[in-house]
Residue, then its C-alpha position, 0 to 999 in steps of 0.5 A: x685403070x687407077x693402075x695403070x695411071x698410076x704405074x705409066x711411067x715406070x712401066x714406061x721406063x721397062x719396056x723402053x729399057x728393055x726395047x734398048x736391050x733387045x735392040x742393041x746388045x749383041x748375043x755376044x754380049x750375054x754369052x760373055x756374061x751368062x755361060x749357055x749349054x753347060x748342063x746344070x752348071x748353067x742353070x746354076x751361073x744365071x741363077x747366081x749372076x741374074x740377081x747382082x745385074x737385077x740391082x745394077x739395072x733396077x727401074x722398078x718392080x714393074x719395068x723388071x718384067x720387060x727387062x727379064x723378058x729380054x733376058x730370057x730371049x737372049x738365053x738366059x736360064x728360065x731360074x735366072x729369070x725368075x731370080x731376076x724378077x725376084x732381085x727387084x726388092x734389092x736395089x742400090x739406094x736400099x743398099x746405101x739406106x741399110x748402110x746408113x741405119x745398121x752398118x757396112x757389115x750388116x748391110x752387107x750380110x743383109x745383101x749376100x743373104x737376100x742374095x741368097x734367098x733369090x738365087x735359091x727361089x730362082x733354082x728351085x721354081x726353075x726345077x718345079x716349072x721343069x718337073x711339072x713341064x711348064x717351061x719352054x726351054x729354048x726361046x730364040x730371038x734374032x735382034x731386030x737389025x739382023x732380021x730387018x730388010x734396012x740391016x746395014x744401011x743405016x749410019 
């Protein structure tokens, strides 16, 4: 229970967070940002834009989970997932404190080679969660506006 008092805000922040994502973001939107149905070219796309949106969008390591569930409800590739929930340890102000301590260029080889190693990790537990047949593939998510018997009614 000292857990879960301790993390209440920050799990808070996730689930309203991604409560707005699943919301208010149209499909449209993801498919402009996350290519779908183009073999493994796909898989490599998200594995590869999931981490830079994970540093953009940081809440913290336990508001990511509701973030990357909403993620992959609306399609994205199960590694771009999982390189998402990985990108949580990569975030702006450590960007900025890496600057600050080691410099522009080493923290910027810093970044491109965690980068890197989450785009990776995310490819290839993606490719063993396939393998072993662990991974349902085709997750549909209709936004609640569309479904609701209220869509079109409101302001």
């Amino acid at each position: 229970m000292g857990d879960l008092t301790m993390l209440r805000k920050e799990l808070f922040a996730g689930f309203v967070v991604a409560g707005f994502i699943m919301a208010d973001v149209p499909n449209r939107w993801w498919a402009d940002i996350f290519i779908h149905g183009h073999g493994p070219w796909t898989l490599l796309e998200n594995v590869a834009i999931a981490p830079l949106l994970a540093v953009i969008s940081f809440v913290c390591s336990v508001g990511n989970i509701p973030l990357a569930a909403a993620l992959w409800a609306h399609g994205v590739a199960f590694g771009g997932v999982i390189s998402f929930i990985f990108a949580d340890l990569v975030t702006l102000p450590l960007i900025f404190i890496y600057r600050r301590f080691y410099g522009t260029r080493a923290a910027l080889r810093l970044f491109a080679l965690f980068w890197f190693v989450m785009s990776l990790g995310g490819l290839v537990v993606d490719r063993l969660f396939h393998l072993a047949s662990w991974c349902r593939c085709h997750i549909t998510c209709d936004s609640p506006a569309a479904t609701s018997r209220w869509a079109g009614t409101w302001p």
